[in-house]
N, C-alpha and C positions, 0 to 999 in steps of 0.2 A: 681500340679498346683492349685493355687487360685481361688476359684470360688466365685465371687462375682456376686451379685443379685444387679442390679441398676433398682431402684423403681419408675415408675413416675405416677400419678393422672392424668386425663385430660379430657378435654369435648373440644365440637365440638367450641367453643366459641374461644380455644386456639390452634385449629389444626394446625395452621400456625408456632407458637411457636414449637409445638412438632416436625413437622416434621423439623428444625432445629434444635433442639435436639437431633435427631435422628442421622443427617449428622457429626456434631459433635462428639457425642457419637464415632462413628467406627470411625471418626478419631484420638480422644485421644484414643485408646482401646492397654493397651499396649499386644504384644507379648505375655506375660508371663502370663497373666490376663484369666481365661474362666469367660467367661461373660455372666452372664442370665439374660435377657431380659422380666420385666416384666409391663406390665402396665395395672388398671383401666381407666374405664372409666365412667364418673360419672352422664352424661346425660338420658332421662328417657329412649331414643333409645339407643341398642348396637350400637356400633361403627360397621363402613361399611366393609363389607370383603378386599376391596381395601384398609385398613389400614395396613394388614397382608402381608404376604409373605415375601421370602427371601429378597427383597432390604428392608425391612423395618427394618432385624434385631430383629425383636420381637418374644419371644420365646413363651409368654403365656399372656393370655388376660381375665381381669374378667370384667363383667359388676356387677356395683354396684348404682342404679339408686337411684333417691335423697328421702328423706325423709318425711316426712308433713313439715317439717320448711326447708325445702332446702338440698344441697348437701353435701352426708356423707362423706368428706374426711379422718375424721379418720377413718372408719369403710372403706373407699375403700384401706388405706394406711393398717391395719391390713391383709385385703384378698388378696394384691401381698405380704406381708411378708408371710403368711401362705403356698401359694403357693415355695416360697424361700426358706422357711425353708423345705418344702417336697422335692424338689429337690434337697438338699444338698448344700447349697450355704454357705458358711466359711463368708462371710460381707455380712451384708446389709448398701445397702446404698443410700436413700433417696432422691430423687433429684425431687425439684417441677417443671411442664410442661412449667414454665416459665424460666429457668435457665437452661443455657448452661456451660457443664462441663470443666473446663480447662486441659490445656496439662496434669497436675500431678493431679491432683482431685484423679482418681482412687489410683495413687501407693501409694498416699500418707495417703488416708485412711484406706487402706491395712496395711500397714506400722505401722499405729497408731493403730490399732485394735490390730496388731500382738504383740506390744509391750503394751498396757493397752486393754487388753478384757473385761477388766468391766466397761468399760469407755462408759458413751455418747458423739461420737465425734462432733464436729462441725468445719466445716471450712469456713474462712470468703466468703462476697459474695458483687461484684460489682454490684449495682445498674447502666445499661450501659442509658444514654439519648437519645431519639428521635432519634436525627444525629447518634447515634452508632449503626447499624445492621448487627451484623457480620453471617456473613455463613459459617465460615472457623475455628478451632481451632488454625491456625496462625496468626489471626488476633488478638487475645485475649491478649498476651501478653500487647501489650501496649493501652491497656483498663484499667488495672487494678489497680483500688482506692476501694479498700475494703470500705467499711460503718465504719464512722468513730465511730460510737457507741458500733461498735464488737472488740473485742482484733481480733491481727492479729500477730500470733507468725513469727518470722522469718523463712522461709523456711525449712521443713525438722523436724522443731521442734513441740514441744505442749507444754500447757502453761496451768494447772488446776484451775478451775475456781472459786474464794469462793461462800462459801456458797449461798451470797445473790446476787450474778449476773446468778442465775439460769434464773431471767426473761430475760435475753438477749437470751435466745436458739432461734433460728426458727429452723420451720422444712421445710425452703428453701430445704437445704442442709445437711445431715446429717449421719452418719452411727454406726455399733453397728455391734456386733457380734453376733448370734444367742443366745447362755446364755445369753447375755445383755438385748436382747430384752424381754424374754420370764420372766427375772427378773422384767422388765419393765409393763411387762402382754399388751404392744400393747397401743394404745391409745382408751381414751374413747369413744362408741359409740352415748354419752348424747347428743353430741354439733351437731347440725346439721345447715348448713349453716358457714357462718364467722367468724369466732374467736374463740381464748382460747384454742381449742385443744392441741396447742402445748404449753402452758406456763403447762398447767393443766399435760403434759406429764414431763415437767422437773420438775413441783415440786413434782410429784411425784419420781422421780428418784433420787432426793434431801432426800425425806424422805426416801426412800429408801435403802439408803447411795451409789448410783451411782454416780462418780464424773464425773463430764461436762470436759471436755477439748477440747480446741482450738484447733485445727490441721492447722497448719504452712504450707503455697503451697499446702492445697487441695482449690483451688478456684473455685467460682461458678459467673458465669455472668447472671444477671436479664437480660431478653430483655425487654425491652421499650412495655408500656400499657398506655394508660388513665387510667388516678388515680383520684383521688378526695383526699386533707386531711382537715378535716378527712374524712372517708370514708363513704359519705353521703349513698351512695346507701347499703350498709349492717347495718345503724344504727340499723331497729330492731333486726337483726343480732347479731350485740353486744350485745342491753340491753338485751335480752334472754341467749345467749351465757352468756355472763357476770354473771347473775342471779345465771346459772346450778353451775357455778367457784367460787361465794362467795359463796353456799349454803354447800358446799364441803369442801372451804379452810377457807373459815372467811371472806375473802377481795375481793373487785373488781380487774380485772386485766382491764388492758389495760387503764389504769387511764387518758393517754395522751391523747387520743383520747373523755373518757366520759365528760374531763374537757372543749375540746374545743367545742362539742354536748350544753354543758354547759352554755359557753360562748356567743353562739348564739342564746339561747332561745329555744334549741327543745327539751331538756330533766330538769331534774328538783330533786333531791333527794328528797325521798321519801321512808321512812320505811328504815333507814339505806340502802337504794338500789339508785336505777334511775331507773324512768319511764320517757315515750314520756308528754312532756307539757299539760295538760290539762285533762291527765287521773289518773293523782295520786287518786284523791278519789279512784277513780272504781279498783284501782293496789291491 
């Protein structure tokens, strides 16, 4: 039997979400599947005992609390893989606190692992609105509008991704084999707070020569959050984040987001970079 490790990040901010992920989860979980159950928690407090026990399905629990610049997602996303990988799990696979798994998610990452093990999978993911809050893994079906910005291979299938749409990966949604990962070496611990982690993971895995592939019916459904775009409340988030990822790669990422920061007057290039408006000298 397959044992997959389904990974999920969380703080007390999204508890609501998780435990909907949670109900979900045992209901896509297919028969053939052993399923281990891990999750971070990324708040400065451990998570409550009353998140544990047998109805919650969780098999093991790391506290990983935030860092001087905010919360270390990759470093909490590396200590459930670590843990995964010591329990013997055949896939990981990455599912954020926000995102509810569909009927076939699992088999199908199973599926695509089994047949490209050196592959970083990805499979699309429905962005669901407001009015959409489903509780149920039967409701999902007819939810489903993948993000028109992701390939979405047809059912059953994978679709290999060139070279340069490595920046489409999130790490929404995602899985990998344990060699794949550990070729990967884990994402970096640099970024702390919002952003880059995961573009900074594929291009690595780019340079790597890990090829990205689409995974076809593993689908992921966003539940509904206030947003902001761009994402005022992480700006200095980005410009740091951002920083760590040129100093590294050459280039800014997340360009969408620094041009409209831009647009508005709150940030300003500066030394081939971006700083916040009015402190370039002092940058």
């Amino acid at each position: 039997m397959t044992r997959v490790a389904v990974l999920t990040v969380a703080s007390a901010s999204r508890f609501g979400h998780l435990q909907t992920q949670r109900g979900v989860l045992r209901d896509v979980t297919p028969d053939d599947l052993d399923i281990l159950r891990i999750e971070a928690w990324l708040d400065p407090e451990p998570p409550l005992r009353a998140t544990h026990g047998p109805r919650s399905g969780i098999d093991a629990t790391v506290h990983v609390p935030p860092g001087a610049s905010g919360m270390r997602v990759g470093a909490a996303r590396n200590a459930v893989a670590e843990v995964a990988l010591r329990e013997g799990a055949d896939v990981l696979v990455f599912l954020d606190v926000d995102c509810l798994p569909g009927p076939d998610l699992l088999s199908r990452y199973v599926d695509a692992a089994q047949r490209h093990p050196d592959a970083l999978l990805a499979g699309p993911v429905t962005y669901l609105p407001s009015i959409q809050r489903p509780t149920r893994a039967d409701e999902l079906g007819a939810m489903t509008r993948p993000h028109p910005a992701r390939p979405s291979p047809s059912d059953g299938t994978t679709e290999q991704a060139d070279p340069d749409a490595y920046d489409l990966f999130w790490s929404l949604s995602f899985a990998v084999t344990p060699a794949t990962w550990q070729r990967l070496d884990g994402f970096s611990d640099d970024y702390e707070g919002y952003g880059a982690e995961d573009t900074d993971l594929a291009w690595r895995a780019r340079g790597r020569g890990i090829p990205l592939r689409w995974v076809g019916g593993a689908h992921a459904y966003h539940q509904w959050h206030p947003t902001s775009s761009p994402p005022w409340a992480h700006l200095d988030d980005i410009l740091r984040n951002g920083r760590i990822f040129a100093e590294r790669w050459g280039t800014w990422p997340m360009r969408g987001w620094l041009d409209a920061f831009a647009r508005a007057g709150a940030i300003v290039a500066h030394d081939g970079g971006w700083v916040r408006a009015g402190v370039s000298s002092a940058a």
